[in-house]
N, CA, C and O of each residue as an XYZ file, in Angstrom:
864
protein
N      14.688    -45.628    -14.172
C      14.726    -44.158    -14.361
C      16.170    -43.687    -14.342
O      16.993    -43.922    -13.457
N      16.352    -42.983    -15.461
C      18.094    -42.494    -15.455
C      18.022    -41.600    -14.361
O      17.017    -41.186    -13.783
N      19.401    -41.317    -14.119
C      19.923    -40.119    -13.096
C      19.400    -38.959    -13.852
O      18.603    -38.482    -13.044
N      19.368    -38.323    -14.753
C      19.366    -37.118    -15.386
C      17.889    -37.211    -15.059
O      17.539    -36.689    -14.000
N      16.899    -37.843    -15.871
C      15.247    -37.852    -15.387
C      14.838    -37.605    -14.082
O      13.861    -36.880    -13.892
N      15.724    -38.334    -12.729
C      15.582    -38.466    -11.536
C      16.111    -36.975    -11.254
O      15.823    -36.455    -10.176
N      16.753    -36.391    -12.047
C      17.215    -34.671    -11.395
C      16.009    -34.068    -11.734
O      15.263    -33.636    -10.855
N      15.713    -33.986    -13.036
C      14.786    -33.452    -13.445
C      13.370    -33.398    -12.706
O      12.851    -32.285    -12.619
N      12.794    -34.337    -12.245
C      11.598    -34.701    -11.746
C      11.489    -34.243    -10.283
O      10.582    -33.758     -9.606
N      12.897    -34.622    -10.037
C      13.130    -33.913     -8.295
C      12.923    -31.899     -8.617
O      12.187    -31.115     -8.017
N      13.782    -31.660     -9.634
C      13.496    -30.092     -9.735
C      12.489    -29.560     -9.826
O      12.251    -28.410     -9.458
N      11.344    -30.726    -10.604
C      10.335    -30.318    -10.928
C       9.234    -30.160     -9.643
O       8.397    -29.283     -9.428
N       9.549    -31.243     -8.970
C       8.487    -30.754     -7.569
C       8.746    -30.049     -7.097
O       7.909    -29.147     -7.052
N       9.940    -29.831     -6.418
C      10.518    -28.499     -5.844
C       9.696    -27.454     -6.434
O       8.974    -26.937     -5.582
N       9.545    -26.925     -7.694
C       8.884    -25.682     -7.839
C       7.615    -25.916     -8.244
O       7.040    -24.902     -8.638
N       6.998    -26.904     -8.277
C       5.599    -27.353     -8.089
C       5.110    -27.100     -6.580
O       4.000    -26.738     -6.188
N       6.234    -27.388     -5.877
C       5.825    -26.818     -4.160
C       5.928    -25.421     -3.958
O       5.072    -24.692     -3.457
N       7.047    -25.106     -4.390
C       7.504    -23.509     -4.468
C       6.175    -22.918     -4.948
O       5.372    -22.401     -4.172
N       5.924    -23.057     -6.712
C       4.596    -22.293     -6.613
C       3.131    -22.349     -6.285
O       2.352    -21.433     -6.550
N       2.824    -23.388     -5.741
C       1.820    -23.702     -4.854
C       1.761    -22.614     -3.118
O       0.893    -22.221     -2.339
N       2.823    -22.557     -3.216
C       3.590    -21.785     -1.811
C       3.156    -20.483     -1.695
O       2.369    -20.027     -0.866
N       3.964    -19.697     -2.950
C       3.918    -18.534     -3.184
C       2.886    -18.117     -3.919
O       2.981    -16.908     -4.130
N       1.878    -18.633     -4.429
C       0.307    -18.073     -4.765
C      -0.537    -18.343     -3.651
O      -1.729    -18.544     -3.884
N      -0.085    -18.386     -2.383
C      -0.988    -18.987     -1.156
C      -0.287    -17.955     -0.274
O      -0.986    -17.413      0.583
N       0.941    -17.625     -0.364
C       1.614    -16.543      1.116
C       2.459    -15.668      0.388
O       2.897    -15.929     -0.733
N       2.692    -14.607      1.040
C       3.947    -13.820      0.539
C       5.128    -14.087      0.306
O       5.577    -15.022      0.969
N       6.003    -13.462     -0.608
C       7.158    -14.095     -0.495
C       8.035    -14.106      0.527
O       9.052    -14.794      0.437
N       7.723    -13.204      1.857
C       9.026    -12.864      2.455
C       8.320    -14.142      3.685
O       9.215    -14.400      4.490
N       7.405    -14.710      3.911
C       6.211    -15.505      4.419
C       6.658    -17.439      4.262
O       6.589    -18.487      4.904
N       7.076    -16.942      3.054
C       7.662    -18.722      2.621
C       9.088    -18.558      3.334
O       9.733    -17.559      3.653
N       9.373    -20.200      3.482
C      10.699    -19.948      4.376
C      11.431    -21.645      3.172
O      10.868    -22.390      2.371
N      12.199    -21.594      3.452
C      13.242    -22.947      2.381
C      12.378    -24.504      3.360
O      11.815    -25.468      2.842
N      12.599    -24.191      4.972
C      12.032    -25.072      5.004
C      10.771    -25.479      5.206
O      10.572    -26.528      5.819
N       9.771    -24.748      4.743
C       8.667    -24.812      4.792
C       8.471    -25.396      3.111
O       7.386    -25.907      2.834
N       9.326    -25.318      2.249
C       9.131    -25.406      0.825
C       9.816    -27.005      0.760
O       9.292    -27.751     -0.067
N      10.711    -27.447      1.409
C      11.247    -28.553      1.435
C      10.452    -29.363      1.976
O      10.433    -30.405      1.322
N       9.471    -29.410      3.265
C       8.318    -30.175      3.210
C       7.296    -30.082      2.671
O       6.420    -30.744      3.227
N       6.937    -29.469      1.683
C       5.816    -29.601      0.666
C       6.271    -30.176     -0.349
O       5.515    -30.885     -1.014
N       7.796    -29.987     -0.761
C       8.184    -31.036     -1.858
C       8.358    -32.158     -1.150
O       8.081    -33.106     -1.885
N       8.787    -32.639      0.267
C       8.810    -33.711      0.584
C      10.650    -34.357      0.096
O      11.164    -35.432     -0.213
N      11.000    -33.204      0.248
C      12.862    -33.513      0.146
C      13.501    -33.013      1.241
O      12.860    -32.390      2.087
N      15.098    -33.263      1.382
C      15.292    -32.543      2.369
C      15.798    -31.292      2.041
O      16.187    -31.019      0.905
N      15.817    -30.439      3.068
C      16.243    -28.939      2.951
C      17.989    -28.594      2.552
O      18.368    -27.443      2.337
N      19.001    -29.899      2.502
C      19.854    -29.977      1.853
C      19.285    -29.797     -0.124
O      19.398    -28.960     -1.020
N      18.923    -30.615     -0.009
C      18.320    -31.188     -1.281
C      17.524    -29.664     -2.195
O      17.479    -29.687     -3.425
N      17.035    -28.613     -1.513
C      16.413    -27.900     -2.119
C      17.572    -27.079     -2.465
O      17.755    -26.754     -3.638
N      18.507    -26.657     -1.369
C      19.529    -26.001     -1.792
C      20.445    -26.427     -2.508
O      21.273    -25.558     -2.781
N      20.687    -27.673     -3.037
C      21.798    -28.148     -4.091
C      20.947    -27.876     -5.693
O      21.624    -27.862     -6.721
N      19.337    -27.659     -5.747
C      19.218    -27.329     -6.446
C      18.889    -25.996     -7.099
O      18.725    -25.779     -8.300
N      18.813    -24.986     -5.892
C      18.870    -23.680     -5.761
C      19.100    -22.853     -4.552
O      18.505    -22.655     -3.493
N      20.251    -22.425     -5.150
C      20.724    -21.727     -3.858
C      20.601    -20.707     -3.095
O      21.495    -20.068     -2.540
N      19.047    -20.492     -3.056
C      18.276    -19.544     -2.358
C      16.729    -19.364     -2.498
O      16.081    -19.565     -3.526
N      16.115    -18.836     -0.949
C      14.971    -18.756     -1.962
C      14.292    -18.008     -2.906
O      13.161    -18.300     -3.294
N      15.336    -16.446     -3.545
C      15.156    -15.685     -3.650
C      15.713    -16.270     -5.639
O      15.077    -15.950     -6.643
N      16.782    -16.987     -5.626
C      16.849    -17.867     -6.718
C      15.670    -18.719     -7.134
O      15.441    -18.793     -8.341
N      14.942    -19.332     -6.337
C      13.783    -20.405     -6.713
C      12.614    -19.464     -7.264
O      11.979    -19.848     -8.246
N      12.306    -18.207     -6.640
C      11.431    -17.377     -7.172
C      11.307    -16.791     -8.261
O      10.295    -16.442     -8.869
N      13.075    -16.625     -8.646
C      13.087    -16.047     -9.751
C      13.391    -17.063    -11.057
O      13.698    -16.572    -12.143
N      13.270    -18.699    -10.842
C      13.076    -18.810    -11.834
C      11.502    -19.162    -12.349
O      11.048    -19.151    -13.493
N      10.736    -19.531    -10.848
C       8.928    -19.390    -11.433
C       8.718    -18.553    -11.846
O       7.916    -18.740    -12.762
N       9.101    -17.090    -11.679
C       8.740    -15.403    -11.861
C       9.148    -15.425    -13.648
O       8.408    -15.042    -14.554
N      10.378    -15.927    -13.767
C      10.704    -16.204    -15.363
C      10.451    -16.825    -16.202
O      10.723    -16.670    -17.393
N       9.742    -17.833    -15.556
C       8.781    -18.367    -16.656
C       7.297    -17.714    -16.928
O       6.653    -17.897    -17.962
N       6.960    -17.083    -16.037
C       5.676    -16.868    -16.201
C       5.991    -15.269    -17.174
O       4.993    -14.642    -17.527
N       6.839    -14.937    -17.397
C       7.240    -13.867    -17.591
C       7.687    -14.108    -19.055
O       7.425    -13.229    -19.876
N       8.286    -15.135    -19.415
C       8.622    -15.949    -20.676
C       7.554    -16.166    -21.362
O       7.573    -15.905    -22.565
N       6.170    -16.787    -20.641
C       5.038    -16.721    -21.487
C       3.829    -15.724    -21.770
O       2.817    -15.804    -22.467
N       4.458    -14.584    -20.791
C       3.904    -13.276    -21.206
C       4.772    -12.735    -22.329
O       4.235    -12.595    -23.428
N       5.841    -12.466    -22.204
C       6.429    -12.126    -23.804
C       6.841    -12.830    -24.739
O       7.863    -12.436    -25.301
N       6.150    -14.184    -25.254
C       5.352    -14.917    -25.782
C       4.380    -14.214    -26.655
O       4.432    -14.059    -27.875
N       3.521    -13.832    -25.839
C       2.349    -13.272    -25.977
C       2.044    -12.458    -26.364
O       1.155    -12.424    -27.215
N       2.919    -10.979    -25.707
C       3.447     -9.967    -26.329
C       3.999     -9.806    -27.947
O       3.861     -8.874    -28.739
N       4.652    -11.066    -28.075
C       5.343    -10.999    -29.196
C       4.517    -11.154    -30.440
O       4.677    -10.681    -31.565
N       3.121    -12.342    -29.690
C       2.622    -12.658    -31.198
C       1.151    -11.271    -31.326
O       0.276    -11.206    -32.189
N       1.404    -10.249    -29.999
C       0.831     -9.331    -30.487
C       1.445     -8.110    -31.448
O       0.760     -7.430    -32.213
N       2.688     -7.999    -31.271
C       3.777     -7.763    -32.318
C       3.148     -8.059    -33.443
O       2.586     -7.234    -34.163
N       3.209     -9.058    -33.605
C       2.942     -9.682    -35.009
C       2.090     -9.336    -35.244
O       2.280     -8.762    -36.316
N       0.724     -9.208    -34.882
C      -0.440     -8.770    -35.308
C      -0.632     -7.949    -36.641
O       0.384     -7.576    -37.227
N      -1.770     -7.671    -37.111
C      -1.965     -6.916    -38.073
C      -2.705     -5.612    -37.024
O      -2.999     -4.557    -37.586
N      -2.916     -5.728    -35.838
C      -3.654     -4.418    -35.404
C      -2.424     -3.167    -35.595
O      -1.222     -3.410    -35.710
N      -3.084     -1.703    -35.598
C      -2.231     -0.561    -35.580
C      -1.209     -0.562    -34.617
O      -1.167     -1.353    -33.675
N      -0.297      0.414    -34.871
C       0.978      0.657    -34.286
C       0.336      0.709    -32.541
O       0.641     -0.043    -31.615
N      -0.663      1.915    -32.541
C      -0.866      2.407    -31.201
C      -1.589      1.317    -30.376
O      -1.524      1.200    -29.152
N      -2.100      0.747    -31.003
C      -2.619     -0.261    -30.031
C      -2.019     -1.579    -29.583
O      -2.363     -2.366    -28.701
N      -0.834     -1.587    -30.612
C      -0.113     -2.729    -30.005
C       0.659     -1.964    -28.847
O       0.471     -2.251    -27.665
N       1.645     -0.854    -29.307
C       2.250     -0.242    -28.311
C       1.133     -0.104    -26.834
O       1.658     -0.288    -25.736
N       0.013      0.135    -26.882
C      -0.863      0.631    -25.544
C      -1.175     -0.876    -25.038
O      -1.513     -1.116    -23.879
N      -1.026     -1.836    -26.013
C      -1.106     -3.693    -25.435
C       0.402     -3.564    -24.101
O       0.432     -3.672    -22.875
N       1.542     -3.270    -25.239
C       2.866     -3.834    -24.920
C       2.690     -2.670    -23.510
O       2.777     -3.151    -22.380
N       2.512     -1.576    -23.628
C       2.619     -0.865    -22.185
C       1.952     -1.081    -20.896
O       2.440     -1.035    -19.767
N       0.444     -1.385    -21.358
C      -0.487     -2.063    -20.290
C      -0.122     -3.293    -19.741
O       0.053     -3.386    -18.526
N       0.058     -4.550    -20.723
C       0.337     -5.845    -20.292
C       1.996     -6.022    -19.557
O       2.392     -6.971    -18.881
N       2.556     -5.107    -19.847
C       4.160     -4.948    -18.645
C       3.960     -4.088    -17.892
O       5.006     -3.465    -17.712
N       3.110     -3.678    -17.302
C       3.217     -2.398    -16.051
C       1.978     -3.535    -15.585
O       2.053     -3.584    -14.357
N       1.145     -4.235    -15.940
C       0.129     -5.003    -15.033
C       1.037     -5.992    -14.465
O       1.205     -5.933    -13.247
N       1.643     -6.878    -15.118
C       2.894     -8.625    -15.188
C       4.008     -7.130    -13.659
O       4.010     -7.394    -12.457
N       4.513     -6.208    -14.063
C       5.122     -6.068    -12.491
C       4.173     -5.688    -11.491
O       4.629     -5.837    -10.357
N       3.227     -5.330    -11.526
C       2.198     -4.903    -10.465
C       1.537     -6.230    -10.064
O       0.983     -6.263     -8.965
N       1.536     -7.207    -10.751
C       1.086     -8.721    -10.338
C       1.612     -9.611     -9.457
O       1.044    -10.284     -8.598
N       3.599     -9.491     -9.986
C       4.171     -9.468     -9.321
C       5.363     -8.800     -8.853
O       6.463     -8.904     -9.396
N       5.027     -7.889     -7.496
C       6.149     -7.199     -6.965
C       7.264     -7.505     -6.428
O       8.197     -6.703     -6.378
N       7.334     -8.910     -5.873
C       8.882     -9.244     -5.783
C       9.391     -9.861     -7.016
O      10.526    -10.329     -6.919
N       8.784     -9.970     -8.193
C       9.912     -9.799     -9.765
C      10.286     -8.683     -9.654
O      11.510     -8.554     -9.642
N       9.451     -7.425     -9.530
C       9.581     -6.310     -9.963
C      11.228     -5.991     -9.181
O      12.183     -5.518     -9.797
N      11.238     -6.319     -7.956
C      12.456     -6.244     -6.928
C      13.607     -6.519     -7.320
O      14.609     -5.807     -7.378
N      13.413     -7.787     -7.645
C      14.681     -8.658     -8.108
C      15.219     -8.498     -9.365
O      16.363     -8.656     -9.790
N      13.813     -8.030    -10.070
C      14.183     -6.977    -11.465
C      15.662     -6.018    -11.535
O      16.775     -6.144    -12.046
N      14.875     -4.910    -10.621
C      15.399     -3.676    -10.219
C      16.699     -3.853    -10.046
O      17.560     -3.386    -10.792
N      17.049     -5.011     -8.365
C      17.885     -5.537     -7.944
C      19.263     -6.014     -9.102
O      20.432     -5.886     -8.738
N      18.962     -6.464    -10.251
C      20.094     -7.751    -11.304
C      20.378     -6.680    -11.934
O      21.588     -6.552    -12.124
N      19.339     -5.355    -12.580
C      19.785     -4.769    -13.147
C      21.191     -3.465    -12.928
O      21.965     -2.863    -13.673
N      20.856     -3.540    -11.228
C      22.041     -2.747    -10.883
C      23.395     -3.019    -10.494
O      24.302     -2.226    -10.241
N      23.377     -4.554    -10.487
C      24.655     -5.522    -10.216
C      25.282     -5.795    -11.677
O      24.485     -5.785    -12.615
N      26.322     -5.981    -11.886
C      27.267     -6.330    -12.867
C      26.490     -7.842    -13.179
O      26.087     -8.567    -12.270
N      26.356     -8.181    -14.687
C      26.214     -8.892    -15.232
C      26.859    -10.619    -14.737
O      28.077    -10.794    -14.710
N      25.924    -11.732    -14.391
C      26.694    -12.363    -13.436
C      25.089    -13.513    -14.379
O      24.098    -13.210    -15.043
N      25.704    -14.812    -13.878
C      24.831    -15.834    -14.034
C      23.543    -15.703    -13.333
O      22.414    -16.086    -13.640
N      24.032    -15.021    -12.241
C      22.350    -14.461    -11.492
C      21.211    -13.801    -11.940
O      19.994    -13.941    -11.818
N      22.098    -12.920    -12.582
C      21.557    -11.514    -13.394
C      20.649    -12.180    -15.085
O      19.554    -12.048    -15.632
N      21.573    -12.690    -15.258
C      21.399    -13.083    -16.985
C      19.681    -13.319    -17.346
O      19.062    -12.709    -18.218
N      19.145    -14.337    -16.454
C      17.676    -14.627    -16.856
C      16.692    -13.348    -17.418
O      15.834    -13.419    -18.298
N      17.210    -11.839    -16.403
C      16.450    -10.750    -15.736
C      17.142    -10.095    -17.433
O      16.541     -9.989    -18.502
N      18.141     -9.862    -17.198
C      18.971     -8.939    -18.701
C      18.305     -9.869    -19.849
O      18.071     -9.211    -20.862
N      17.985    -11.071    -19.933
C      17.763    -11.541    -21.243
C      16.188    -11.195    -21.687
O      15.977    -10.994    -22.883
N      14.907    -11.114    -20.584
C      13.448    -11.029    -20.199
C      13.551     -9.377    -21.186
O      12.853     -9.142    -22.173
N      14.818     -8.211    -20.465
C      14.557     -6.853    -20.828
C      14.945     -6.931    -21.708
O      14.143     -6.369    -22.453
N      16.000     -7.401    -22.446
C      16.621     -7.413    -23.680
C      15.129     -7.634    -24.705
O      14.744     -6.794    -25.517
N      14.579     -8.698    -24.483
C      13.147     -8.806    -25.419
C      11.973     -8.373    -25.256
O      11.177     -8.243    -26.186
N      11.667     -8.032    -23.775
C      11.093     -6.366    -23.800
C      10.777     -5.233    -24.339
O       9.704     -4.694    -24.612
N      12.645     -4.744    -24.537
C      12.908     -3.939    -25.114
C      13.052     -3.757    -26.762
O      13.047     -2.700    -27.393
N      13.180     -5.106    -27.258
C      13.161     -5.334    -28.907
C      11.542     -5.310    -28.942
O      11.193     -4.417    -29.714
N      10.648     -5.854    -28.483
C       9.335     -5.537    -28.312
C       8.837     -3.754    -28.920
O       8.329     -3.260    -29.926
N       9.402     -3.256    -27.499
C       9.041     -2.087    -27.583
C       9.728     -0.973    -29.132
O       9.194     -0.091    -29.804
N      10.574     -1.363    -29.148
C      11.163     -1.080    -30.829
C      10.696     -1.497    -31.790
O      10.652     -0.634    -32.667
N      10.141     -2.827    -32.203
C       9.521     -2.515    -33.317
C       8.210     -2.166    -33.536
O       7.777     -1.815    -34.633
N       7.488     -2.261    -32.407
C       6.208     -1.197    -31.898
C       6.418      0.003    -32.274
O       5.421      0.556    -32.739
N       7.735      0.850    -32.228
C       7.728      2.089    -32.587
C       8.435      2.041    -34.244
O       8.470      3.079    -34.905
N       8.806      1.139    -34.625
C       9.397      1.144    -36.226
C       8.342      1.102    -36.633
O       8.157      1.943    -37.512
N       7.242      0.305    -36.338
C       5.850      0.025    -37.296
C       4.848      1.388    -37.237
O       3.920      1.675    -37.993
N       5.238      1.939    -36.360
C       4.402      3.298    -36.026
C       5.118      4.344    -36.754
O       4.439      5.259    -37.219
N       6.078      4.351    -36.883
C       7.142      5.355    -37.964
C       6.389      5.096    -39.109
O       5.785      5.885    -39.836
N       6.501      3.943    -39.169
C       6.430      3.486    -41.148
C       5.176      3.705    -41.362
O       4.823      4.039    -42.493
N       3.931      3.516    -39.979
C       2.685      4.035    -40.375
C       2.254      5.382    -40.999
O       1.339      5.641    -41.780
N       3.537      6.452    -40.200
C       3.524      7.671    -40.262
C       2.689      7.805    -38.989
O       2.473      8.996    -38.765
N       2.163      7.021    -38.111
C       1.485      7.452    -36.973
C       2.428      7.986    -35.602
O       2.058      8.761    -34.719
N       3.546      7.412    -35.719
C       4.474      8.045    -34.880
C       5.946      9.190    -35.749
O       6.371      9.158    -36.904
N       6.418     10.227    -34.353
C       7.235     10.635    -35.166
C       8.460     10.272    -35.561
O       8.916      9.319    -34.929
N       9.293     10.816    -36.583
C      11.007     10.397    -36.652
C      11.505     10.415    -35.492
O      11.378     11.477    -34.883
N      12.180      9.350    -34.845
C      12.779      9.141    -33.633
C      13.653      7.398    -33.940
O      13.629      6.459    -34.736
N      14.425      7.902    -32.539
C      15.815      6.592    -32.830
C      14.894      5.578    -32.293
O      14.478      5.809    -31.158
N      14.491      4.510    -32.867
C      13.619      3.214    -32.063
C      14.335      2.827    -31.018
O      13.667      2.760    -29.986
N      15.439      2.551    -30.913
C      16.462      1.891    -29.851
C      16.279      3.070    -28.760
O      16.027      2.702    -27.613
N      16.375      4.342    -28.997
C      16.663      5.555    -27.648
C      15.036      5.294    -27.103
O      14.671      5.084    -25.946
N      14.354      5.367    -28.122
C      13.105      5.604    -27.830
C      11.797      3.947    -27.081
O      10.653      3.860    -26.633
N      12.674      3.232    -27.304
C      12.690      1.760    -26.728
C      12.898      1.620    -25.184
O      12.068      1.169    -24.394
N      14.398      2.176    -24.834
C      14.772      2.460    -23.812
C      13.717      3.424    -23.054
O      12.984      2.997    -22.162
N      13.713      4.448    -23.392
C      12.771      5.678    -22.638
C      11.521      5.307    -22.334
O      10.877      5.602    -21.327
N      11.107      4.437    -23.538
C       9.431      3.787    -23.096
C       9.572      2.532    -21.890
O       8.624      2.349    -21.127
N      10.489      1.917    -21.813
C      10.387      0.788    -21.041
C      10.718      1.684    -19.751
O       9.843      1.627    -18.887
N      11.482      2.251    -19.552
C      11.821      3.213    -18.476
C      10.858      3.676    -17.656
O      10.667      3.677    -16.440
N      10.262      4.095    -18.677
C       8.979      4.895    -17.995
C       7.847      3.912    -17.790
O       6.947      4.152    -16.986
N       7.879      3.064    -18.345
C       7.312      1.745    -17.663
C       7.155      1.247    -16.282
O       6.115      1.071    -15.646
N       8.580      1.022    -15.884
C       9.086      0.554    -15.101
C       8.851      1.478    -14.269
O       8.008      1.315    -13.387
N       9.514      2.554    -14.386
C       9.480      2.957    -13.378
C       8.428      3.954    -12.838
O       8.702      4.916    -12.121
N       7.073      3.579    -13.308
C       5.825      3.738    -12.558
C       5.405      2.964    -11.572
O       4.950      3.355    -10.497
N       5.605      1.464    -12.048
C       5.449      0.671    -11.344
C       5.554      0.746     -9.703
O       4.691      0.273     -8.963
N       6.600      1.332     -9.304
C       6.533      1.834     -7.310
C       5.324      2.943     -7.276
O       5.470      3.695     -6.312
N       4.645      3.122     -7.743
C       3.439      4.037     -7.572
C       2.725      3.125     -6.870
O       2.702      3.058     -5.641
N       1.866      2.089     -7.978
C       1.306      0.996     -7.673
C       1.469     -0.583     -7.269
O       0.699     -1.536     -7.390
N       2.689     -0.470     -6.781
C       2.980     -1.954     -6.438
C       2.254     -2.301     -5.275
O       1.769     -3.411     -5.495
N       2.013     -2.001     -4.417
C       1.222     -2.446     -3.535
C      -0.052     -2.374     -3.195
O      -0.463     -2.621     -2.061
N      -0.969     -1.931     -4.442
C      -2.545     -1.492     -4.543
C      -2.995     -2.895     -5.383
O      -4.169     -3.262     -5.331
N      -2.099     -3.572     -6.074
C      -3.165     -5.072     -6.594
C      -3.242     -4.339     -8.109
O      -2.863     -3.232     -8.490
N      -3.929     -5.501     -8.825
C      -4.090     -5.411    -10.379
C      -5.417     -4.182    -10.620
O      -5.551     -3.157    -11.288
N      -6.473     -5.191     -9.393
C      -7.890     -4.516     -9.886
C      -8.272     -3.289     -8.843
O      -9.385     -2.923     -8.466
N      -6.644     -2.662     -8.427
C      -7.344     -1.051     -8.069
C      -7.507     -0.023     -9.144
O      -7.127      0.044    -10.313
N      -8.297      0.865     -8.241
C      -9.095      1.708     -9.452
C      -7.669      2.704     -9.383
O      -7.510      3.277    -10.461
N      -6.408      3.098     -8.178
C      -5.568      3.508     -8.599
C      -5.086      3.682     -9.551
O      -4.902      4.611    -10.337
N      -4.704      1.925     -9.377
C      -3.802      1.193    -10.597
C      -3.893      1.296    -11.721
O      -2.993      1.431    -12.549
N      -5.805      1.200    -11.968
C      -6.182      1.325    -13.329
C      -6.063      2.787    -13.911
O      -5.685      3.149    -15.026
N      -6.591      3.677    -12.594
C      -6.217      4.995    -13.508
C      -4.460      5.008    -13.829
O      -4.121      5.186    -14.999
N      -3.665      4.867    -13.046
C      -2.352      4.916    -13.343
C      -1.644      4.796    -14.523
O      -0.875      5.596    -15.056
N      -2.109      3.363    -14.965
C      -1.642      3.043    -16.716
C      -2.389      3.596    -17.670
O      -1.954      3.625    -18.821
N      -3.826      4.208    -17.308
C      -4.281      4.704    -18.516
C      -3.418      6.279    -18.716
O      -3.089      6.716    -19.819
N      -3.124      7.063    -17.238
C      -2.124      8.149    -17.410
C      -1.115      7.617    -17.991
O      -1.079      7.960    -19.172
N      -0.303      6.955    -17.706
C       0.895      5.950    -18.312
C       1.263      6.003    -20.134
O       2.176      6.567    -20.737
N      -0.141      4.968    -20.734
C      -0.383      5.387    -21.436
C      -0.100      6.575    -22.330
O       0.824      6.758    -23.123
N      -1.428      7.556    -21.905
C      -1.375      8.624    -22.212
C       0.151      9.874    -22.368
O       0.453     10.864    -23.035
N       0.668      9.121    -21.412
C       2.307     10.388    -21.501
C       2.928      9.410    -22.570
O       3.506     10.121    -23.393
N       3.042      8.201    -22.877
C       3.529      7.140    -23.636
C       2.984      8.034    -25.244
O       3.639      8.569    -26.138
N       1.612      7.865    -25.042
C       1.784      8.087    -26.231
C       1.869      9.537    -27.294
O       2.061      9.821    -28.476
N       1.519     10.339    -25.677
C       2.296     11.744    -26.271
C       3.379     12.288    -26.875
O       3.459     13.162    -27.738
N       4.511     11.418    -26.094
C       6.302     11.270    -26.351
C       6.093     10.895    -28.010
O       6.462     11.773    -28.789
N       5.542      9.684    -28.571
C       5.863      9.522    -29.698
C       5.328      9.509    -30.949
O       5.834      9.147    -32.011
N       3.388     10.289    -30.510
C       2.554     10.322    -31.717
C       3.346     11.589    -32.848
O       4.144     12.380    -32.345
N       3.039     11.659    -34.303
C       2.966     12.333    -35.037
C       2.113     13.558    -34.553
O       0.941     13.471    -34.187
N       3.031     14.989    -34.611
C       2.271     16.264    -34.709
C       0.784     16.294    -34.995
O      -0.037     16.823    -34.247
N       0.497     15.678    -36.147
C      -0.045     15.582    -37.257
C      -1.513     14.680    -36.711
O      -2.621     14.938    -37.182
N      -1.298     13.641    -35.689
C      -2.157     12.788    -34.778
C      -2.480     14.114    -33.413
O      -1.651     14.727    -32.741
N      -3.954     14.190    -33.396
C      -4.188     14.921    -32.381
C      -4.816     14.067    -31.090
O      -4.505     14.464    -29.967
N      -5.534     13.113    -31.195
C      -6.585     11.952    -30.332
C      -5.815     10.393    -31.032
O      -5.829      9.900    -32.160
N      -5.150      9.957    -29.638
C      -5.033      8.232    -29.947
C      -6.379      7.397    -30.582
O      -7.458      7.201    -30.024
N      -6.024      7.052    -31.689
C      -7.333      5.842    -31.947
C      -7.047      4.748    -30.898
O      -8.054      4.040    -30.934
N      -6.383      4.353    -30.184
C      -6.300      3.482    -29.119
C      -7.315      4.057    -27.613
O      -7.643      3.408    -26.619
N      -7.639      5.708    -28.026
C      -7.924      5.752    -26.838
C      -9.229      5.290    -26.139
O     -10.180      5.180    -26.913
N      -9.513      4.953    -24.641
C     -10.304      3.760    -24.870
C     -10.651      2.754    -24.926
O     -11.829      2.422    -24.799
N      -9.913      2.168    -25.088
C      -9.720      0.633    -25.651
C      -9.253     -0.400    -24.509
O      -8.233     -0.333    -23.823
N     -10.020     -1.135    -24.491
C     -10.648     -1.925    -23.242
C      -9.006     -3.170    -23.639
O      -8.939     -3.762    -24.716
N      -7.921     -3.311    -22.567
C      -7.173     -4.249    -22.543
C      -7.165     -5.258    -21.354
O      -6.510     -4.920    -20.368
N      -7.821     -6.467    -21.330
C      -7.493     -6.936    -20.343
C      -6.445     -7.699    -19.791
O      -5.812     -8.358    -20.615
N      -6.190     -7.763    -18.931
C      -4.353     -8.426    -18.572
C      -4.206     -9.695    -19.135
O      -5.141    -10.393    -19.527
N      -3.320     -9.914    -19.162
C      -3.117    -11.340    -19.728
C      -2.587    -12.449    -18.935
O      -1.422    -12.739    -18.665
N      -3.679    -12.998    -18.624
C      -3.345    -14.339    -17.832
C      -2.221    -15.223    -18.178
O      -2.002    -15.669    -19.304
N      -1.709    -15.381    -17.396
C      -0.378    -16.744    -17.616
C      -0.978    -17.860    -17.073
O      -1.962    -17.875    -16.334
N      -0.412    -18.680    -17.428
C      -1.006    -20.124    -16.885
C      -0.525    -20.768    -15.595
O       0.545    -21.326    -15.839
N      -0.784    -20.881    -14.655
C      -0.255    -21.443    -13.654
C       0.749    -22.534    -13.682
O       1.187    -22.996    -12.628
């Protein structure tokens, strides 16, 4: 077995323990060395390959987050209407931070620090987010279902308001009835900001989305 394979395979248990860990306890609950004997390395060893545990979280949190906007994307693609992809792309990112609230943290957290190798994973996740949420609203222009507006300003403002609902419900779970009313209000101001005059009732409205599982 080369050295490079032997890094690899060691990294790989590490967060095979890590997320075994953290779908079983809270995050503030897991401790480095409680994660170093489930990988069965030493607690040197976890930290040469991440130097915290607040680093190890955020790169399971980014993958699972990678294959939600994945997902997102090839609903992009879709042939369904503007509004219902947009009411996909708004529901399925206000559920993914309410799923998980210490991303949502560490989110918050990278985005208010100067741009740093720490940061980058978190800026690159919003960066395609946010191209998400733009051509959701270009395709809704061109439908004529939304109005003339800057996609990029209006990209920003929707993810915004995304986000920052999310501390409403972070600590009520996916399947509260809070929660659920929350994004359908959510929604609803979402798609007030950018329907056409001319649109009086969302044809989205209604419309049964269920979250989108990531894969363990």
């Amino acid at each position: 077995m080369s050295g490079r394979n032997g890094n690899n395979n060691t990294r790989q248990v590490i967060l095979d323990a890590a997320a075994d860990l953290f779908s079983r306890e809270e995050f503030r609950a897991v401790t480095m060395d409680e994660m170093a004997r489930q990988a069965g390395v030493a607690k040197g060893t976890l930290y040469n390959y991440f130097g915290s545990k607040e680093a190890l979280f955020l790169v399971l949190a980014s993958g699972k987050a990678d294959r939600l906007l994945g997902q997102l994307e090839s609903v992009v693609s879709e042939e369904s209407s503007a509004e219902i992809v947009l009411r996909k792309l708004t529901i399925h990112t206000f559920m993914f931070f309410i799923k998980y609230p210490h991303f949502y943290m560490l989110w918050e957290k990278s985005l208010a620090q100067e741009p740093c190798d720490r940061t980058e994973p978190i800026l690159k996740l919003r960066e395609r987010l946010h191209k998400l949420f733009e051509l959701a609203i270009c395709r809704g222009m061109t439908d004529g279902v939304f109005r003339p507006i800057s996609p990029d300003a209006a990209a920003d403002a929707l993810l915004g308001a995304v986000i920052g609902t999310v501390p409403r419900c972070l600590y009520d779970g996916v399947e509260s009835p809070s929660t659920l009313r929350e994004r359908e209000m959510l929604f609803d101001l979402i798609w007030e900001a950018v329907r056409s005059r001319q649109i009086s009732v969302s044809p989205a409205a209604g419309l049964s989305v269920a979250v989108i599982e990531e894969e363990k």
